[in-house]
C-alpha positions in Angstrom: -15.4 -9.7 5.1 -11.8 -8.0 6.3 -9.7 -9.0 4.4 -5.1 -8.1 4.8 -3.3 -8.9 1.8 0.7 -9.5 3.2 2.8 -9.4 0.6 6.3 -8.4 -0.8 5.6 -7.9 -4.2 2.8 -5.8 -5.9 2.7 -3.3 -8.9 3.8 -1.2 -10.4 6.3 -4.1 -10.7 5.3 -7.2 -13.1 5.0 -11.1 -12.4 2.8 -13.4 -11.1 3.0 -12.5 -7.2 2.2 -8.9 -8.1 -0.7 -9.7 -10.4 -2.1 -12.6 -8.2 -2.4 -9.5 -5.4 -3.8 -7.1 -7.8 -6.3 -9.4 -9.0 -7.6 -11.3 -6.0 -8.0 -7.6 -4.4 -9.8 -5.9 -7.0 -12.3 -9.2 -7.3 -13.0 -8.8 -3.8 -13.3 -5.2 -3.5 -15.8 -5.3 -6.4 -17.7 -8.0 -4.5 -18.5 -5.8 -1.6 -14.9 -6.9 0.9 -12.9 -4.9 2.7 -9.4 -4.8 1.3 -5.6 -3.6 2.6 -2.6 -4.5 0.6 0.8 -4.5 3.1 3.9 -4.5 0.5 7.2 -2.9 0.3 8.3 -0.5 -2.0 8.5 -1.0 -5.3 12.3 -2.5 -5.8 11.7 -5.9 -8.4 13.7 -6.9 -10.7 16.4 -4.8 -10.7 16.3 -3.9 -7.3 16.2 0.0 -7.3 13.1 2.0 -5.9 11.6 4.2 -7.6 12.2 8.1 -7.4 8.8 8.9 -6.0 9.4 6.5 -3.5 12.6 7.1 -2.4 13.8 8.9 1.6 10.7 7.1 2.7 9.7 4.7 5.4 6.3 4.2 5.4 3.2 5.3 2.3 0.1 4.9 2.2 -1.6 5.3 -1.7 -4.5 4.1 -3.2 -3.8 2.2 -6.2 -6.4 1.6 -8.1 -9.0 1.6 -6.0 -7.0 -0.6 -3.5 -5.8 0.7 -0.1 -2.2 -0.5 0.0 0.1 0.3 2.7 4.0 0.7 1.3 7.1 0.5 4.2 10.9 0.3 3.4 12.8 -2.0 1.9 16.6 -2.4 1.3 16.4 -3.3 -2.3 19.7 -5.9 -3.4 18.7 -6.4 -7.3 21.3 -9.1 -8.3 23.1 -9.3 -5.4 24.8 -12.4 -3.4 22.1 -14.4 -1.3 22.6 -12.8 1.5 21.8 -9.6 0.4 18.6 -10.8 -1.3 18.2 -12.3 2.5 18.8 -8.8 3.9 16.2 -7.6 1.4 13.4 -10.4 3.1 14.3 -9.4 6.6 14.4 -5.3 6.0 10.3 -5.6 4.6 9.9 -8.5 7.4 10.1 -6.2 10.1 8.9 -3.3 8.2 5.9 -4.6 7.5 4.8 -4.6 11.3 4.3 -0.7 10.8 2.3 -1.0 8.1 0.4 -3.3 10.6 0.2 -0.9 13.0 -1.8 1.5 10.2 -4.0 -1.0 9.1 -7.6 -1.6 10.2 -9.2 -4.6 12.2 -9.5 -8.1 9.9 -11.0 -10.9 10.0 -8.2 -12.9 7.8 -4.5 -12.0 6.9 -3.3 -13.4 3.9 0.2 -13.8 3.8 2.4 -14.4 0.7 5.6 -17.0 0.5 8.2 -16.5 -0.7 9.8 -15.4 1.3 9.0 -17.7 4.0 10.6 -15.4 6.8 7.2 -13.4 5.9 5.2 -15.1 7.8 6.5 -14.5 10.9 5.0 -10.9 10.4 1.9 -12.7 8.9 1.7 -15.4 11.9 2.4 -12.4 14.6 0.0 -10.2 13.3 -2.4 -12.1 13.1 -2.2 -13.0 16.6 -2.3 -8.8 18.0 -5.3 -8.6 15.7 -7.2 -11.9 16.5 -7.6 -12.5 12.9 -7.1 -15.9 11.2 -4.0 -16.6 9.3 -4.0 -18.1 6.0 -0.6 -18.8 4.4 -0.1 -18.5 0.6 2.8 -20.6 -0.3 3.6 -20.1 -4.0 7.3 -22.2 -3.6 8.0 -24.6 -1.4 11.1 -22.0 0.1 13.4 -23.5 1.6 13.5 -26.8 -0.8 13.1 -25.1 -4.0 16.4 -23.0 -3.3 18.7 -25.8 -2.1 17.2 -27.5 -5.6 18.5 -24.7 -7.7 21.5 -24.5 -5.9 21.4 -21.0 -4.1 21.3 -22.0 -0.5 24.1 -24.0 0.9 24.6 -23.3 4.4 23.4 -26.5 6.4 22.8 -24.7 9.6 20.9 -22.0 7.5 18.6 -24.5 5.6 17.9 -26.5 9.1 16.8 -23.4 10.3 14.3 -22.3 7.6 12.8 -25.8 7.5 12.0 -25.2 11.1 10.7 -22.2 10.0 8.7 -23.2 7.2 7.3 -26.6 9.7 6.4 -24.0 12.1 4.4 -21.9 10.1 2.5 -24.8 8.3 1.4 -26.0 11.6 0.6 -22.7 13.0 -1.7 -21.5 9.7 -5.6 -21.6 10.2 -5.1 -22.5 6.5 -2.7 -22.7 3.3 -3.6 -21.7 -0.4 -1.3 -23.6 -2.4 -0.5 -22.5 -6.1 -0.5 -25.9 -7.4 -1.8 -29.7 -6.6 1.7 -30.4 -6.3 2.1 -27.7 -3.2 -0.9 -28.7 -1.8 0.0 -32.8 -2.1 2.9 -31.4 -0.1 1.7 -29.4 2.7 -0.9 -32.9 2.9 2.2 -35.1 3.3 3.5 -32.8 6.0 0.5 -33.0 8.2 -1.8 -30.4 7.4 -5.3 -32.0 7.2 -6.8 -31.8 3.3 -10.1 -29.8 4.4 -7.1 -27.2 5.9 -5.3 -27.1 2.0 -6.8 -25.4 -0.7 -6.1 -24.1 -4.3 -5.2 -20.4 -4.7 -3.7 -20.6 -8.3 -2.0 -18.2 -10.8 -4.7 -17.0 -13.0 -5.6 -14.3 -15.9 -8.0 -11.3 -16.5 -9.6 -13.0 -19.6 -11.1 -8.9 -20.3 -7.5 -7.9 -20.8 -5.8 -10.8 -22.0 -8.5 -12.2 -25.1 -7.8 -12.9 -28.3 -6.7 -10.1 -31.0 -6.3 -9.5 -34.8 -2.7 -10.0 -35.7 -1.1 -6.3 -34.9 0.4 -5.8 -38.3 1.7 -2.7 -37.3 4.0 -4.2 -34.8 4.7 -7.1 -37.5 6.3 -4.3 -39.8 7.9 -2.7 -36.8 10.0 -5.6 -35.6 10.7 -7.4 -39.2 8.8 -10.5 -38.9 5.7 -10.1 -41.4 5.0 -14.3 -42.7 6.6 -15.3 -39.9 5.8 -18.4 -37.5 6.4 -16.6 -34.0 7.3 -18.5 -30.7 7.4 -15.8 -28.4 8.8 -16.3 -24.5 7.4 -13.1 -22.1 8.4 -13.4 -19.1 11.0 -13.1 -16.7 14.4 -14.2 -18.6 16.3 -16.4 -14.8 17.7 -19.2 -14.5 15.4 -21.6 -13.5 13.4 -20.8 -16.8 16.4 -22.9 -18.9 15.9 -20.6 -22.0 19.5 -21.5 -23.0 17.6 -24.8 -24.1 15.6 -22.6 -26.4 18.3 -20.7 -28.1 19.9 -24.3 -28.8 16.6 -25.3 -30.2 16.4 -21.9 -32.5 20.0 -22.8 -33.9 18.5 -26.3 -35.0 15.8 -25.4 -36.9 17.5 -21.7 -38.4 18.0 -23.7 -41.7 15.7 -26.4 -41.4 12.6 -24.4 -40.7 13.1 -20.9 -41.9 9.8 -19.9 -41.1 10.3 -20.1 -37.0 11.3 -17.0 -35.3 11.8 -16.9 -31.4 10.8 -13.8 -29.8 12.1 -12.8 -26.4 9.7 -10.3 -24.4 11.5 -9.5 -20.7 13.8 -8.9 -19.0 15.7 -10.8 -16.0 19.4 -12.0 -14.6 20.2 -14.0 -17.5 19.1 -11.3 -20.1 23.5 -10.3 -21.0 24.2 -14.2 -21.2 21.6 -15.1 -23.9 22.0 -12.1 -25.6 26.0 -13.2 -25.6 24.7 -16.8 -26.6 22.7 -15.5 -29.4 25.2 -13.6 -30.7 27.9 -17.0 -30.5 25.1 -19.1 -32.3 24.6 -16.6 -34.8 21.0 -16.5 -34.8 19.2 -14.6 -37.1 15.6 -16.2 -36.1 15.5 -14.6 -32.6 14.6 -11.5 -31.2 14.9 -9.8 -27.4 12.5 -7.3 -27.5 13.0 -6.2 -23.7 10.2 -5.3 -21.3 7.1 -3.7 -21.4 4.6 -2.6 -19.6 1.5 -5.3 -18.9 -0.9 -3.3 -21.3 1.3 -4.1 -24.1 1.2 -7.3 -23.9 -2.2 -8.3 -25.7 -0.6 -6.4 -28.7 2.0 -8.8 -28.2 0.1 -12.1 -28.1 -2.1 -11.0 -31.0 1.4 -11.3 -33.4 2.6 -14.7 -31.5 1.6 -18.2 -33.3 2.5 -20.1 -29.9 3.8 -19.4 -26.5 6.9 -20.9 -25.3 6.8 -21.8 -21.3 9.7 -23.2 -20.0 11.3 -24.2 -16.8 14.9 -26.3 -16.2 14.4 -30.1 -15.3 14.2 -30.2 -11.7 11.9 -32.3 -10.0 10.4 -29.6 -7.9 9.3 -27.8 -11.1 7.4 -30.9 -12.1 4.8 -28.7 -9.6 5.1 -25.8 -11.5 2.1 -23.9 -12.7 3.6 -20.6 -14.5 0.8 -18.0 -14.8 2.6 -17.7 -18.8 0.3 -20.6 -19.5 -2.7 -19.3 -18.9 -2.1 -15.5 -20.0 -1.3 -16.6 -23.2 -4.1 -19.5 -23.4 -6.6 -16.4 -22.8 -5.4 -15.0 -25.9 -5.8 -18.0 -27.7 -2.3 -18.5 -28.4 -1.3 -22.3 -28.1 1.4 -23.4 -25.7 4.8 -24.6 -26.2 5.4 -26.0 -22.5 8.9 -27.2 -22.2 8.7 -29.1 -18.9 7.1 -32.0 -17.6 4.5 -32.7 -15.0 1.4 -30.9 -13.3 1.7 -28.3 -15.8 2.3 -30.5 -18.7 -0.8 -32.6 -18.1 -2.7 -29.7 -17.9 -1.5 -28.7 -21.5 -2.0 -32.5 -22.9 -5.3 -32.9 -21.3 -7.1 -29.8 -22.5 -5.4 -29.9 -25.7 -4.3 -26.5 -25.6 -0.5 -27.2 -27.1 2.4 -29.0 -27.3 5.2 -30.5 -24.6 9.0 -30.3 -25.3 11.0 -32.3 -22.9 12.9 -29.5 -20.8 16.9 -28.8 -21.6 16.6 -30.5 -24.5 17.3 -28.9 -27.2 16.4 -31.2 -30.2 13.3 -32.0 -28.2 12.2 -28.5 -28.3 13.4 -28.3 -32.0 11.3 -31.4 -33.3 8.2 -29.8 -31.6 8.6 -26.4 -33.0 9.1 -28.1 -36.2 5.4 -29.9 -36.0 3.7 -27.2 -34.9 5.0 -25.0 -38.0 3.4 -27.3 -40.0 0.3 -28.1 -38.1 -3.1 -28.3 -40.3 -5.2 -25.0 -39.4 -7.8 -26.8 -38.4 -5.8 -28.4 -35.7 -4.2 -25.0 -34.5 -7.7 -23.5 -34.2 -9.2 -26.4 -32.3 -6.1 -26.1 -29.8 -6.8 -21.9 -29.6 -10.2 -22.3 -28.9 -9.6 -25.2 -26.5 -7.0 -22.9 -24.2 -9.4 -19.7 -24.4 -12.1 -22.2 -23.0 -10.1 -23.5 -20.4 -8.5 -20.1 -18.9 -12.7 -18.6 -19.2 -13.9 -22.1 -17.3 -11.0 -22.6 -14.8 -8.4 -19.7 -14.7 -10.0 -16.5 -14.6 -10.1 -14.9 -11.6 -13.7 -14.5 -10.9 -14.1 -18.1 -10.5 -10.7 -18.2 -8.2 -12.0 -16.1 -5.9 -15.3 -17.7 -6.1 -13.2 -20.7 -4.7 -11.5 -18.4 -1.9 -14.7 -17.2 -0.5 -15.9 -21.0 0.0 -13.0 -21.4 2.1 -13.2 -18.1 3.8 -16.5 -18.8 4.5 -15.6 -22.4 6.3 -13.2 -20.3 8.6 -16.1 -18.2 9.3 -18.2 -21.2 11.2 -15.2 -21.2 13.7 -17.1 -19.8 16.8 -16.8 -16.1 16.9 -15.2 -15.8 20.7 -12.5 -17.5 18.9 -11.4 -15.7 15.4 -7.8 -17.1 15.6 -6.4 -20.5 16.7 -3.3 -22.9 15.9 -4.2 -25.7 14.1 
């Protein structure tokens, strides 16, 4: 099978678009497929490209062993919203370039966000007669209006046409969670036309370690009960919540130490916050690269996930969850919902209620005294889960049953609007 992999995001930058894209490639180009990656520059988080990439339009590299096409970008880093818009529209029309370059394909995947992608996914796929499939990780525009970054009414009754136009025009969507699929159900999509294209985890990489004690000695926290955050440190991850949790338990439960790992637009305010609280128990540690970070599960006791209470993040499936479940770390999940049942069900953790501090507290207080039988039952129940469920040999396994349904469409006929 062809297979074009639309995206805006892709490594060397971190986070769960770029590894989904790495991952789901590499699967299929070890299975025998034919893979293209179509992605802008590098410019994510801090919106600045790269040196190597820089005076440039177009690239083509192989990375890894994946042929990915690279076109410009005007990077905006933590600019206004419509600069970050001005950033979707620049690889939007970009992208068709990269198009241009690209070999015949049977399917183009597309990535949203940013929803305005699509239109190069939808029109592409129509000049090439290939099937479009829609990969709709947020519900965009909902999930902004939610957090309180888009405003504009004409704007927002524009993208929802958008976004409607795109759902009905997709051969099919993959859906990161049940929640997005439930969604795209309730707006008309048949079910046979919605499937699950989840966040998942290299269980090779990520599986679990000895305790690095030479990192333990390195960043003071030999004896220590470590709740460690990685990720990206925004807004909509509430981790304001957690530093109000840490102050709770500083004297209570000396024991607990809360270890940042990332970077992100809140990074200056909690480091501010931590300094106001006085709080001795936590630690930013900043970013590192993604091979670092099995050294830096192998030190933590639990995993904190956590996402602000918004009802569209009752949804949410953060690939944190099931990184740090590969490495037999339990969960801290401070949130409520799809992801939270997941976490109760498998027995693989703990749930805090999100933005609530003394919620949060009381949990990381029972799980600093949880028997050790108990904690080892939950680590080997989350490295079970992640091997059974969330690696992503068995999510591509679950992308070529659907690819192979779009296959029995008669062959005069690649493309059509459903």
């Amino acid at each position: 099978m062809r297979v074009i992999y639309l995206c805006q995001h892709f490594p060397p930058e971190t986070g769960a678009p770029q590894i989904r894209v790495y991952e789901v490639s590499k699967e299929l180009i070890n299975r025998g497929h034919q893979v293209e990656v179509l992605t802008a520059f590098p410019h994510h988080p801090k919106g600045v490209i790269p040196e190597e990439y820089q005076g440039k339009f177009y690239l083509f590299e192989d990375w890894d062993g994946i042929p990915v096409h690279r076109s410009w970008i005007y990077p905006s880093g933590k600019g206004s919203f419509w600069k970050r818009l001005a950033t979707y529209f620049s690889f939007t029309f970009s992208a068709f370039y990269s198009i241009l370059k690209s070999k015949p394909t049977d399917v183009i995947i597309c990535n949203s966000p940013p929803l305005f992608l699509g239109i190069t996914g939808y029109i592409s796929a129509k000049l090439k007669r290939a099937k479009f499939v829609f990969n709709v990780a947020d519900i965009w525009p909902e999930s902004a209006v939610e957090l309180g970054i888009l405003k504009n009414k004409q704007f927002i009754k524009m993208a929802e046409w958008l976004e409607n136009f795109l759902y009905r025009k997709s051969w099919k969507i993959a859906t990161a969670t049940e929640g997005i699929k439930e969604y795209m159900i309730r707006k008309g999509k048949r079910e046979e036309d919605v499937f699950l294209l989840p966040n998942g985890v290299n269980t090779n990489t990520f599986s679990p370690l000895p305790k690095d004690t030479a990192l333990l000695k390195e960043i003071g926290m030999k004896d220590k009960k470590i709740f460690m955050y990685a990720g990206t440190l925004g807004y909509a991850q509430g981790l304001d919540s957690v530093l109000e949790a840490a102050a709770l338990v500083k004297e209570s439960v000396p024991d607990a130490h809360f270890l940042f790992v990332g970077d992100g637009q809140e990074y200056e305010k909690l480091i501010k916050m931590k300094e106001d609280l006085k709080l001795t128990n936590v630690t930013f540690y900043g970013s590192v690269p993604v091979s670092e970070m099995p050294k830096l599960f192998s030190i933590a006791d639990y995993s904190i996930v956590s996402l602000r209470d918004i009802e569209l993040f009752k949804g949410a499936r953060p690939s944190k969850i099931f990184v740090a479940l590969s490495t037999g770390t339990p969960v801290l999940y401070c949130g409520s919902g799809e992801s939270a049942e997941i976490v109760n069900q498998y027995n693989c953790g703990r749930i805090a209620p999100p933005e609530n501090p003394e919620g949060i507290a009381a949990a990381v207080k029972e799980l600093c005294h949880l028997p050790i039988g108990k904690y080892e039952e939950m680590s080997k129940n989350g490295r079970e889960l992640a091997i059974n469920q969330y690696s992503w040999k068995s999510i591509v396994d679950d992308l070529l049953l659907n690819m192979k349904e779009l296959e029995s469409v008669k062959e005069n006929s690649p493309f059509s609007d459903s």
